[in-house]
KELORO-475414 format. One line per 10 residues: their letters; for each residue x, y, z of N, C-alpha, C, O, CB. Coordinates in steps of 0.2 Angstrom, whole numbers, always signed. Atoms other than C-alpha are relative to their C-alpha. Glycine has a CB too. Layout:
BEGIN
A) X,Y,Z,X,Y,Z,X,Y,Z,X,Y,Z,X,Y,Z; ...
END
This chain:
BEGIN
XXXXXXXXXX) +5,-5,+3,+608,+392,+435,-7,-1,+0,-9,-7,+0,+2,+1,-8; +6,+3,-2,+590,+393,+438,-1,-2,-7,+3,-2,-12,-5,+4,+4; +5,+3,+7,+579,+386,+424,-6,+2,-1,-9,+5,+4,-1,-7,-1; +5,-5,+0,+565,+392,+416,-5,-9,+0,-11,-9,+2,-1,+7,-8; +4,+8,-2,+559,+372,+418,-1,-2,+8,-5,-6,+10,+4,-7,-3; +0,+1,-6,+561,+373,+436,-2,+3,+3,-2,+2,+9,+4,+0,+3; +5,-7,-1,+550,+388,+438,-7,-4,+0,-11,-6,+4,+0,+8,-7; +6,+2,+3,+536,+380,+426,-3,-8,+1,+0,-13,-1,+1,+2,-6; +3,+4,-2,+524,+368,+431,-6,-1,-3,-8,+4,-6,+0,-1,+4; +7,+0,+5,+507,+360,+422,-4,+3,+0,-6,-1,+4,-3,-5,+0
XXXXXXXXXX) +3,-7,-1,+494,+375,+423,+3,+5,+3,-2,+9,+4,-6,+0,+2; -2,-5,-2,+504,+387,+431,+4,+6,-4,+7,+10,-1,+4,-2,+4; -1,-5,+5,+508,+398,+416,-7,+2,-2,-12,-2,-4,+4,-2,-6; +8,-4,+3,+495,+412,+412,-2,+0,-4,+2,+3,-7,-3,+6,+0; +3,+0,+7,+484,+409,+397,+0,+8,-1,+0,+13,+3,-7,-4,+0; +1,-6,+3,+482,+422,+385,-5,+6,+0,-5,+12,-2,+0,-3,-5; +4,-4,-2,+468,+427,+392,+0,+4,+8,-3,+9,+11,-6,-4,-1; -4,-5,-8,+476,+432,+409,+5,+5,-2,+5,+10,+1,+6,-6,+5; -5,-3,-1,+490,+440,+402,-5,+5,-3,-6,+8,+2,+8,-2,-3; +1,-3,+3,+478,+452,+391,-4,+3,+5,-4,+10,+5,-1,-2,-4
XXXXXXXXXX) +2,-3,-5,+469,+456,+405,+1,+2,+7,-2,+6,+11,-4,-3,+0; -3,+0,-7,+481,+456,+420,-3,+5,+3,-6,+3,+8,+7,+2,+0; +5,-6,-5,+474,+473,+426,-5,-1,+2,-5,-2,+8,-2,+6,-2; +8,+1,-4,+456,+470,+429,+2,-7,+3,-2,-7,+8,-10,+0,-7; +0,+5,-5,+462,+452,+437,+2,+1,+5,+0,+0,+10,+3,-6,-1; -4,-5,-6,+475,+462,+448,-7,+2,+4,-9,-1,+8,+6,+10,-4; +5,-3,-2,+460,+472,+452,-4,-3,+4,-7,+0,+9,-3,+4,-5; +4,+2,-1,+450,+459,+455,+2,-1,+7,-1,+1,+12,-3,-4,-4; +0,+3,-8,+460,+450,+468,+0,+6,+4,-4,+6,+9,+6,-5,+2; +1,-5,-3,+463,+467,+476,-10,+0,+4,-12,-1,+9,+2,+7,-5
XXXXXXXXXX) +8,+0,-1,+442,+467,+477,+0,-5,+6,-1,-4,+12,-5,-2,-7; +1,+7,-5,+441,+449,+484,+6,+1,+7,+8,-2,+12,+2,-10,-7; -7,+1,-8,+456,+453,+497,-6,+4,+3,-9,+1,+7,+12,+4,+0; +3,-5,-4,+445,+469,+503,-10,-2,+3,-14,+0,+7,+1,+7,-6; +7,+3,-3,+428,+458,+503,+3,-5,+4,+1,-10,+2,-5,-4,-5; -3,+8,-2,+436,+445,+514,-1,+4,+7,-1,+0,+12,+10,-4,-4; +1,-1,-5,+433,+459,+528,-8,-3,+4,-9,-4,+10,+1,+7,-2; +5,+4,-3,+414,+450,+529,+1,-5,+3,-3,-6,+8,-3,-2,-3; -3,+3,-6,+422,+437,+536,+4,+1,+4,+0,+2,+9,+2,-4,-2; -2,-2,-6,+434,+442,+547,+1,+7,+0,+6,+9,-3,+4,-3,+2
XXXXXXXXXX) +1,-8,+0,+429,+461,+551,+7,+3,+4,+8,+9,+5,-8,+3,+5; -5,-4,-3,+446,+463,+560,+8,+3,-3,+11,-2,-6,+2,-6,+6; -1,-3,+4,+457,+475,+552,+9,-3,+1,+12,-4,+6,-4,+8,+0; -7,+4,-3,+476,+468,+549,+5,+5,+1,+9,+3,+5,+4,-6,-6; -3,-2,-3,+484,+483,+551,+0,+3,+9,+4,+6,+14,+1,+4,-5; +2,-3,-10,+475,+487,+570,+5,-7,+3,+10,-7,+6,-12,+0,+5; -2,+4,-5,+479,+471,+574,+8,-3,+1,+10,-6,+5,-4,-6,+0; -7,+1,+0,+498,+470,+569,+2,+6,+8,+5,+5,+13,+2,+2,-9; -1,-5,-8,+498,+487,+581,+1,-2,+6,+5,-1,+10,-5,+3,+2; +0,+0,-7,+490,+479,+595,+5,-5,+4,+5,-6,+10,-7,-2,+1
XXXXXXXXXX) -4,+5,-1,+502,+465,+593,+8,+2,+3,+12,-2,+5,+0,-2,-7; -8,-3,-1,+518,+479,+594,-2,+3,+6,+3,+5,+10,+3,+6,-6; +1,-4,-5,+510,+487,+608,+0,-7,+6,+5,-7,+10,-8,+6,-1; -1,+4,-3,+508,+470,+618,+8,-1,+1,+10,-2,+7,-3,-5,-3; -8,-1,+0,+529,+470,+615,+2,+4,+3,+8,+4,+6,+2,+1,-7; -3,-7,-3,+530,+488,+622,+6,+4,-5,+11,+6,-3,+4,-2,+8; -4,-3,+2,+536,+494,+607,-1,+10,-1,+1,+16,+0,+1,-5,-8; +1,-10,+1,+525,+510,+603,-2,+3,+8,-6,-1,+10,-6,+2,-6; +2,-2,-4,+521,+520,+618,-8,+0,+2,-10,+0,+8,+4,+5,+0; +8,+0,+0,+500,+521,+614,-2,-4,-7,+1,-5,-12,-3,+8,+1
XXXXXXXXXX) +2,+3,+6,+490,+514,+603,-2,+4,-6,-5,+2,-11,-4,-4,+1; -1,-4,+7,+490,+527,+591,+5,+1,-2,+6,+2,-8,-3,+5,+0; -6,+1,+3,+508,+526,+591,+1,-5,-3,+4,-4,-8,+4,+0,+4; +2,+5,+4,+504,+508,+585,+0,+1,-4,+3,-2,-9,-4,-2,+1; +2,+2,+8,+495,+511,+572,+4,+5,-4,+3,+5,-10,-9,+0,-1; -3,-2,+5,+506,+525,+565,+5,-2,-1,+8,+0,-6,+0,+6,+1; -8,+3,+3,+522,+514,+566,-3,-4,-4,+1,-5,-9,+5,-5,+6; +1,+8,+3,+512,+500,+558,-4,+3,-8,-3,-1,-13,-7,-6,+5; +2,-3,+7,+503,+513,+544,+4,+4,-3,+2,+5,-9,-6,+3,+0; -5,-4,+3,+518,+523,+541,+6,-7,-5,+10,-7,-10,+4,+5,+8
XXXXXXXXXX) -4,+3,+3,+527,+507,+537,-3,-4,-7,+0,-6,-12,+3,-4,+5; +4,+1,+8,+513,+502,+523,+1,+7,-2,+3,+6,-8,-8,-2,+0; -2,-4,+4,+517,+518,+517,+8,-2,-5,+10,-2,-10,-1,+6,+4; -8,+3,+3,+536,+512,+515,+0,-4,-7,+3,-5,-12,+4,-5,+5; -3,+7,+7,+533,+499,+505,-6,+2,-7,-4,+1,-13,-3,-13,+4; +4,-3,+3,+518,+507,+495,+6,+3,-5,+7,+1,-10,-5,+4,+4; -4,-7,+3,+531,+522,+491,+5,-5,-4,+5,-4,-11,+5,+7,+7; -6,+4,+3,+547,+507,+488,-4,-5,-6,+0,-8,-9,+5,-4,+7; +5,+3,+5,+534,+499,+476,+0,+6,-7,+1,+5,-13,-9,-2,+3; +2,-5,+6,+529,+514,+466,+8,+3,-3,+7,+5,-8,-5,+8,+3
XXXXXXXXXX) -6,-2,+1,+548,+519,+465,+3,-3,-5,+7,-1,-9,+2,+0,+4; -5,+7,+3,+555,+501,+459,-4,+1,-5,+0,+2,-10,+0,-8,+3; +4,+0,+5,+540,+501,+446,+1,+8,-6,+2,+8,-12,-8,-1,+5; -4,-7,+5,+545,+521,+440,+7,-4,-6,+7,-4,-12,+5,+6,+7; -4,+1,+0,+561,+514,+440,+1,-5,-6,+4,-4,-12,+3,+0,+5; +0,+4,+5,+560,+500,+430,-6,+2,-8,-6,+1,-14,-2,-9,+5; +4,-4,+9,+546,+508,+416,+4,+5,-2,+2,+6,-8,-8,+4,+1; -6,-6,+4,+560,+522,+413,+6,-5,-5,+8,-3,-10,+6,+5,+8; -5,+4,+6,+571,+507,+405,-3,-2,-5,-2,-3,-11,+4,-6,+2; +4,+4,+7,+557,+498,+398,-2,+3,-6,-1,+0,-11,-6,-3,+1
XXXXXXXXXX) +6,-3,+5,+545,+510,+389,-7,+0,+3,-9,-5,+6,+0,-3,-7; +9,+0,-1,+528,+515,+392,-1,-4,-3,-2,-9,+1,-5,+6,-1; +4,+2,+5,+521,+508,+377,+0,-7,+1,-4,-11,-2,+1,+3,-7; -2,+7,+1,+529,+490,+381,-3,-2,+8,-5,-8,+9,+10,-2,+0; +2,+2,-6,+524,+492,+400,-8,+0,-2,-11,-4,+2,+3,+4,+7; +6,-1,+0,+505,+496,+396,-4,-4,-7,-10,-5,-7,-1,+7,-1; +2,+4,+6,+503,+486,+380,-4,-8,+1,-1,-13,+4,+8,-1,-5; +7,+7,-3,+487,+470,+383,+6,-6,-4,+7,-11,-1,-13,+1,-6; -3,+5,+2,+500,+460,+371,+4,-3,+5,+4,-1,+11,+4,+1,-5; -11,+4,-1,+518,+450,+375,+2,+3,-3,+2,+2,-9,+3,-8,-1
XXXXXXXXXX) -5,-2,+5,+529,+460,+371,+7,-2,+1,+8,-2,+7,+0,+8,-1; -4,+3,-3,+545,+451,+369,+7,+0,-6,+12,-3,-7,-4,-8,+2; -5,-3,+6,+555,+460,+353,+5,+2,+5,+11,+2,+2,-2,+6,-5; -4,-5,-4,+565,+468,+367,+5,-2,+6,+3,+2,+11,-3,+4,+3; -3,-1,-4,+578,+463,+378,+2,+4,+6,+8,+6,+5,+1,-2,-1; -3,-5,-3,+581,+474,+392,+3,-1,+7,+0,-1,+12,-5,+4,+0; -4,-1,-6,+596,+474,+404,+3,+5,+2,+9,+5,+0,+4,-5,+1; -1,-5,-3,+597,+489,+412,-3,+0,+7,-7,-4,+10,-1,+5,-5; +3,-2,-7,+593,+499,+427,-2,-6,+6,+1,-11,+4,-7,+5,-1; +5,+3,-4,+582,+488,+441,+2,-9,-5,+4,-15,-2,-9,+4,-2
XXXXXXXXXX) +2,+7,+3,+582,+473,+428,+8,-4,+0,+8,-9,-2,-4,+1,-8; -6,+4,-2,+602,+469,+433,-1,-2,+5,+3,-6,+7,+6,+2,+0; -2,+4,-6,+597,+466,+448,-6,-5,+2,-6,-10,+6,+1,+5,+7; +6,+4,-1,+580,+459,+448,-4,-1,-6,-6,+5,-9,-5,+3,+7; +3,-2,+8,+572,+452,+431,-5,+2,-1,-7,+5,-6,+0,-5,-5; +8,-5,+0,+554,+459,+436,-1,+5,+4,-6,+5,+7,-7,-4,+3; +2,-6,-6,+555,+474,+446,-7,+2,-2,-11,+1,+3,+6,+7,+0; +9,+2,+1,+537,+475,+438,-6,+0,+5,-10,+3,+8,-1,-8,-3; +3,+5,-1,+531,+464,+445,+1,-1,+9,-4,-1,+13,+4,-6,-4; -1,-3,-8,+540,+466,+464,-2,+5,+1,-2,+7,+7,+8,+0,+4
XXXXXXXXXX) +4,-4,-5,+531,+482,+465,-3,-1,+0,-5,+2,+6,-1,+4,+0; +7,+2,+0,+516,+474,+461,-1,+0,+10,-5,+3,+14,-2,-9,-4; +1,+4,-6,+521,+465,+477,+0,+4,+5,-5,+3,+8,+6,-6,+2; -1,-3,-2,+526,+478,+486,-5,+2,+4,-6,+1,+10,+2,+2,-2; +6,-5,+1,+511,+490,+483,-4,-4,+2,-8,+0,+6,-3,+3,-6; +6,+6,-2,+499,+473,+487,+1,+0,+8,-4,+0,+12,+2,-9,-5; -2,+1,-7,+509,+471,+504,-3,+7,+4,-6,+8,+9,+9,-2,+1; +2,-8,-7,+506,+490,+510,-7,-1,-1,-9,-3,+5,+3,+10,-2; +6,+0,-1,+488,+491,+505,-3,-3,+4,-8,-2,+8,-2,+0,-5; +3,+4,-4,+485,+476,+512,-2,+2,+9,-7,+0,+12,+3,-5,-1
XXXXXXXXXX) +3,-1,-7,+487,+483,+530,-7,+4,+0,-8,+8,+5,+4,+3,+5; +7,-4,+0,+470,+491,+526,-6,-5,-1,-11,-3,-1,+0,+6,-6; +5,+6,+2,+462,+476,+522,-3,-6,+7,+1,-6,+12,+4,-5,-7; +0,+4,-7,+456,+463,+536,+7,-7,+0,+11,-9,-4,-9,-5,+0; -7,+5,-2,+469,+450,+543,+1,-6,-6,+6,-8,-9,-2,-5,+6; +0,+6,+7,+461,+437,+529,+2,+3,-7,+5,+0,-12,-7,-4,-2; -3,-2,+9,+462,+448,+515,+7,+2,+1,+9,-3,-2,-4,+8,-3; -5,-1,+1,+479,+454,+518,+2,-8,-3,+5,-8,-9,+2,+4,+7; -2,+4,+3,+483,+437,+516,-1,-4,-7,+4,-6,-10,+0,-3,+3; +1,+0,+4,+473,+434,+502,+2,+2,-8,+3,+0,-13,-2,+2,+1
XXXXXXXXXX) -3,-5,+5,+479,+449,+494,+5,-3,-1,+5,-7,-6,+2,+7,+2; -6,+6,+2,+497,+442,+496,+1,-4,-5,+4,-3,-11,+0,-5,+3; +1,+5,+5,+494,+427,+491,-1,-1,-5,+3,-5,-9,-2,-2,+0; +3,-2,+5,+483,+431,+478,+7,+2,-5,+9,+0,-11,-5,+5,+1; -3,-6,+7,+494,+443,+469,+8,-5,-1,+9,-7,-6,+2,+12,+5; -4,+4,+2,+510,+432,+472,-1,-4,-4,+4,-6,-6,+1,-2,+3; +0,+7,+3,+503,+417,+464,-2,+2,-8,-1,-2,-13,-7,-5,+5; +4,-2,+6,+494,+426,+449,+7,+4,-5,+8,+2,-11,-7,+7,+2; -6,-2,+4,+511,+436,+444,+4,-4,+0,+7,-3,-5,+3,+6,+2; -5,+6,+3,+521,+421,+444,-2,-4,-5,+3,-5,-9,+0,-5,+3
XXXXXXXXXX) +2,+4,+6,+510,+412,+433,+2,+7,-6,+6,+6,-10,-8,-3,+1; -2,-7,+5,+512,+431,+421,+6,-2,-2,+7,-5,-7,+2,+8,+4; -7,+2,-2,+531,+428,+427,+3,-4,-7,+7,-2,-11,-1,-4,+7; +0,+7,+5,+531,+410,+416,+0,+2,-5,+5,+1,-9,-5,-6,+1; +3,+0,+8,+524,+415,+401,+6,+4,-2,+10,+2,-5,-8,+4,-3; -5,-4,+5,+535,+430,+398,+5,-4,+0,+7,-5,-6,+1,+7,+2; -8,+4,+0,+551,+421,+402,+0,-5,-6,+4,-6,-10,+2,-5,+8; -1,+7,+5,+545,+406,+391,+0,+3,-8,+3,+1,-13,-8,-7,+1; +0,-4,+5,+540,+419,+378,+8,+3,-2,+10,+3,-8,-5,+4,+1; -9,-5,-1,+560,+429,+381,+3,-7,-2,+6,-8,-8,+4,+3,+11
XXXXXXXXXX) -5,+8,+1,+567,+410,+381,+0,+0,-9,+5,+1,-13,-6,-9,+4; +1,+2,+8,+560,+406,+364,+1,+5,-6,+3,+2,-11,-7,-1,+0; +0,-5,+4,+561,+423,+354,+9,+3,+1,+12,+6,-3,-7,+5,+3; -8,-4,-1,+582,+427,+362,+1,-4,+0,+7,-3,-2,+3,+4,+5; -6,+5,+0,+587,+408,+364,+5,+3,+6,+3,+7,+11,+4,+0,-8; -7,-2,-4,+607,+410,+370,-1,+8,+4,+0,+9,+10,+9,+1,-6; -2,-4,-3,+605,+429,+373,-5,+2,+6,-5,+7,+9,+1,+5,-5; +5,-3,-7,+591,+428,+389,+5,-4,+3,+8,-1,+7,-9,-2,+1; -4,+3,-6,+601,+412,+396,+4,+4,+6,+3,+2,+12,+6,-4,-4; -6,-4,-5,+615,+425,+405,-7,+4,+3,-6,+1,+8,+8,+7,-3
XXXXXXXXXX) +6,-2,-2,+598,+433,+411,-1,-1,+5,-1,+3,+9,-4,-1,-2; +3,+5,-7,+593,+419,+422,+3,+0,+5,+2,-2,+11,-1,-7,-1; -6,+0,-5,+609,+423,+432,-5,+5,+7,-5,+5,+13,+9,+6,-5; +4,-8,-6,+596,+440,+442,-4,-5,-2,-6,-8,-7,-1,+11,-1; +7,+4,-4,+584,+434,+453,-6,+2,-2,-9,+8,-3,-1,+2,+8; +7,-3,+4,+567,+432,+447,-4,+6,+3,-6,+10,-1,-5,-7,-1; +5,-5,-7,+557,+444,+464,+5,-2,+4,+3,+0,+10,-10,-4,+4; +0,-4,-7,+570,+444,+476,+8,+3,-4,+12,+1,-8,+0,-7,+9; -5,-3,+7,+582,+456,+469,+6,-1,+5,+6,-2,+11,-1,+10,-3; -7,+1,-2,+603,+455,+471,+1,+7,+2,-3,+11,+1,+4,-2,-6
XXXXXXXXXX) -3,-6,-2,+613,+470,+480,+2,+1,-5,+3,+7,-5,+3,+0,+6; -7,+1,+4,+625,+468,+467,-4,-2,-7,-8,-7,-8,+7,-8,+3; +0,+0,+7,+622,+470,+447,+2,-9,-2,+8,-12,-2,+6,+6,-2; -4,+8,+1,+623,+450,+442,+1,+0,-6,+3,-5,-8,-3,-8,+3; -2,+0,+6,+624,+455,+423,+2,+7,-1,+2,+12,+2,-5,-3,-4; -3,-6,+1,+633,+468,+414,-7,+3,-5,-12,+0,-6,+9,-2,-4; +8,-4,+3,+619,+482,+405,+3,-2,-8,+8,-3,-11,+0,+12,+2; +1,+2,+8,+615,+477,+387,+0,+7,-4,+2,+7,-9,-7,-4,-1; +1,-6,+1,+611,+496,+385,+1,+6,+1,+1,+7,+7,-3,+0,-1; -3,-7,-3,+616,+513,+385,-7,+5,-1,-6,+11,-1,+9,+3,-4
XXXXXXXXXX) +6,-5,+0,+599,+521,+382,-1,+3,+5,+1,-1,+9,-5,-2,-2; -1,-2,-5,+597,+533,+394,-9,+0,+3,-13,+2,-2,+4,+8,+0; +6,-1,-3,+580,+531,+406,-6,+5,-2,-4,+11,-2,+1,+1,+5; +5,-5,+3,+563,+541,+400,-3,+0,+8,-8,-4,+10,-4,-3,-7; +3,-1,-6,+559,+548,+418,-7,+3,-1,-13,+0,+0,+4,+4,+4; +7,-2,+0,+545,+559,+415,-7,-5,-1,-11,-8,+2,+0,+7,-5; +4,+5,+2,+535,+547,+405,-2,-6,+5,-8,-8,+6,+4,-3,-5; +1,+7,-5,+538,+532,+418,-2,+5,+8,-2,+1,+13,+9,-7,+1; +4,-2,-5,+532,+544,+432,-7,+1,-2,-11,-2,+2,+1,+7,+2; +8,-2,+2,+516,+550,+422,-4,-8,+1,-9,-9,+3,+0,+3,-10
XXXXXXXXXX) +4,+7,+2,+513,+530,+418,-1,-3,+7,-5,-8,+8,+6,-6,-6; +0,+2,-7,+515,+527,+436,-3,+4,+6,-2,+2,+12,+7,+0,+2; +2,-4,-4,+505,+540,+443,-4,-5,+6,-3,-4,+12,-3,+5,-3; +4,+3,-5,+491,+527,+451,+4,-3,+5,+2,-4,+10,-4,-4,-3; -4,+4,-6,+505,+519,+460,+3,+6,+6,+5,+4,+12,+6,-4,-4; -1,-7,-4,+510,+537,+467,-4,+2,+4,-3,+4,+9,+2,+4,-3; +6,-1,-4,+494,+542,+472,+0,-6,+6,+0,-4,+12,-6,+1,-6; +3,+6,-5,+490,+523,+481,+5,+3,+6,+3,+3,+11,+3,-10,-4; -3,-1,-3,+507,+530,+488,-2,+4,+7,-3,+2,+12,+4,+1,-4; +4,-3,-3,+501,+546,+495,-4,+1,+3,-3,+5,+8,-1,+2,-1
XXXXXXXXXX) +5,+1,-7,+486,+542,+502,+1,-6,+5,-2,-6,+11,-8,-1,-4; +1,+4,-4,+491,+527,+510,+6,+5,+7,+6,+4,+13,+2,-9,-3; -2,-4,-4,+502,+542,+517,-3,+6,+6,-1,+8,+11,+3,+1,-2; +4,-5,-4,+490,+554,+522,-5,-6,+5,-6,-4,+11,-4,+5,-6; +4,+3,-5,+479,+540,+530,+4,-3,+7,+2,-2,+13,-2,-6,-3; -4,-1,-7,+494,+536,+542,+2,+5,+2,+6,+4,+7,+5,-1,+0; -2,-4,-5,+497,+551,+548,-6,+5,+3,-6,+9,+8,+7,+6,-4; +5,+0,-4,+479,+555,+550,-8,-4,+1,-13,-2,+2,-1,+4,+0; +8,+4,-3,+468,+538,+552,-5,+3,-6,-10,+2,-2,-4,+1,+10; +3,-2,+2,+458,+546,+540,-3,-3,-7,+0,-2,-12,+1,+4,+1
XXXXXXXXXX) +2,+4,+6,+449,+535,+526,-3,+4,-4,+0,+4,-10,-5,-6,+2; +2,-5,+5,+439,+547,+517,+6,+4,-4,+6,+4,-10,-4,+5,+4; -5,-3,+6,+456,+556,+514,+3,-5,-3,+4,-4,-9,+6,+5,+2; -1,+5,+6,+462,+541,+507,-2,-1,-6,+1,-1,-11,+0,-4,+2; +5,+3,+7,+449,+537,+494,+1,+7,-2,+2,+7,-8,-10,-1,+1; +1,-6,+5,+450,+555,+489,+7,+3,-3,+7,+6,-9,-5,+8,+5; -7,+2,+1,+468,+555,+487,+1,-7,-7,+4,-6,-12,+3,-3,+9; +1,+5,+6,+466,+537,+477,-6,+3,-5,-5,+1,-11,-1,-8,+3; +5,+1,+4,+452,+541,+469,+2,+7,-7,+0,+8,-13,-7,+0,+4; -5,-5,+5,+462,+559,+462,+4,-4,-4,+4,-3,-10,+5,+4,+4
XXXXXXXXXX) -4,+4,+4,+473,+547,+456,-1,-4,-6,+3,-4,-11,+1,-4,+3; +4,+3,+5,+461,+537,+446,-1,+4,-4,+3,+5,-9,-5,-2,+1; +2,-6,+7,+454,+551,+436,+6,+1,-3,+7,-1,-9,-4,+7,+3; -6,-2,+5,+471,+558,+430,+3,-5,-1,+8,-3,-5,+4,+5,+3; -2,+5,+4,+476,+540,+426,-4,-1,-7,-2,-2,-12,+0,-6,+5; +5,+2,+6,+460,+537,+416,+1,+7,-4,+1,+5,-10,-9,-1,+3; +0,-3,+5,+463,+553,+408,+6,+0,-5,+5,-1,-12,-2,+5,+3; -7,+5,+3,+482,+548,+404,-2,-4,-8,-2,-2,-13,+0,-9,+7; +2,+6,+4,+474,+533,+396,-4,+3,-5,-5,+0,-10,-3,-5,+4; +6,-1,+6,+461,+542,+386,+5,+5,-3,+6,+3,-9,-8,+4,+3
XXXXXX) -2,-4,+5,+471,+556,+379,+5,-4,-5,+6,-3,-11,+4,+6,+3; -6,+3,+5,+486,+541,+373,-4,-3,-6,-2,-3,-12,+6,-5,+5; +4,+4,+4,+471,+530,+366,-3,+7,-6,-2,+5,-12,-6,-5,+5; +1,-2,+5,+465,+544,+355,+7,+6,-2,+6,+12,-2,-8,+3,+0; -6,+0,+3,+483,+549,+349,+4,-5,-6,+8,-4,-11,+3,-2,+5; +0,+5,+6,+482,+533,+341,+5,-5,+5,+8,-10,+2,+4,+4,-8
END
């Protein structure tokens, strides 16, 4: 069985001031992955292209780059989906909340097979955007975003540990980020998913979706930004109507 001591190591759990802020740090490494183009100006989805076209996979190099930006779209879209998917069991208010919230066990949907689906969309969504970023940032990004949601990762679990005891243990059976084919716990709950809600809560991730679709099918960066940046605005407003709601 894994362990939640086998995970955690001496500063590798996010302080209280990480977990409260996760977004704007998410955000930031996204930033720092996309400044990382001053150093190396060469862009990692062209050069993965020029890499498939040296193979003779796509016939031109614009076939290249739409095999290689269609497939950041994939994982963009299979990010925003897993992330729907798993906020329809959790709850909005538990996925958007600056606390730890840790009153709640929840084994349903996504979370029999993978205990953060969260969290792997992050990864997801971080992997596709990245082919937009230079070679270093993509790895950056990566990395970045990998190393920052693990540490997230630690806390909540140690927080789940401490607050459920025996009933998280059968938990640790599903994989922390690389999910099982096969359900490895039985569902704790019969609550039925709140879809609309975990679409609405998920829209920025749909939009990121979208445009990184429209930019593959036409190279077009401007419609990207205006595609994400649609996105933004009806997230922020989201956000502003729930905050004066109360």
């Amino acid at each position: 069985m894994e362990t939640i001591a086998a995970g955690r190591c001496a500063g590798m759990t996010a302080s209280d001031f990480e977990f409260r802020h996760r977004m704007s740090l998410i955000a930031a490494i996204f930033a720092l992955a996309f400044c990382c183009s001053w150093i190396d100006p060469r862009n990692a989805g062209d050069a993965l292209a020029r890499r498939l076209i040296s193979w003779g996979i796509p016939a031109s190099d614009a076939g290249g780059r739409h095999v290689v930006f269609f497939l950041a779209f994939a994982l963009v879209a299979a990010g925003a989906a897993l992330r729907t998917w798993g906020t329809a069991h959790l709850e909005v208010e538990t996925m958007e909340d600056a606390r730890l919230r840790s009153e709640r066990l929840v084994v349903a949907g996504p979370y029999r097979h993978v205990r953060n689906p969260l969290y792997l969309g992050n990864l997801l969504v971080a992997a596709g955007v990245g082919f937009l970023a230079s070679r270093l940032g993509f790895i950056v990004l990566v990395a970045g975003m990998d190393v920052f949601l693990v540490r997230l990762i630690l806390r909540e679990e140690q927080h789940l540990l401490l607050r459920h005891g025996a009933a998280f243990k059968p938990f640790l059976e599903v994989p922390r980020l690389w999910p099982a084919w096969r359900a490895r716990v039985a569902a704790s709950s019969t609550a039925r998913p709140r879809w609309i809600p975990a679409v609405l809560a998920e829209l920025l991730m749909w939009a990121a979706a979208a445009a990184m679709g429209v930019y593959a099918a036409s190279f077009s960066i401007a419609a990207f930004f205006i595609v994400l940046a649609a996105g933004v605005v009806v997230t922020g407003l989201r956000f502003g109507a729930a905050r004066r709601r109360g």
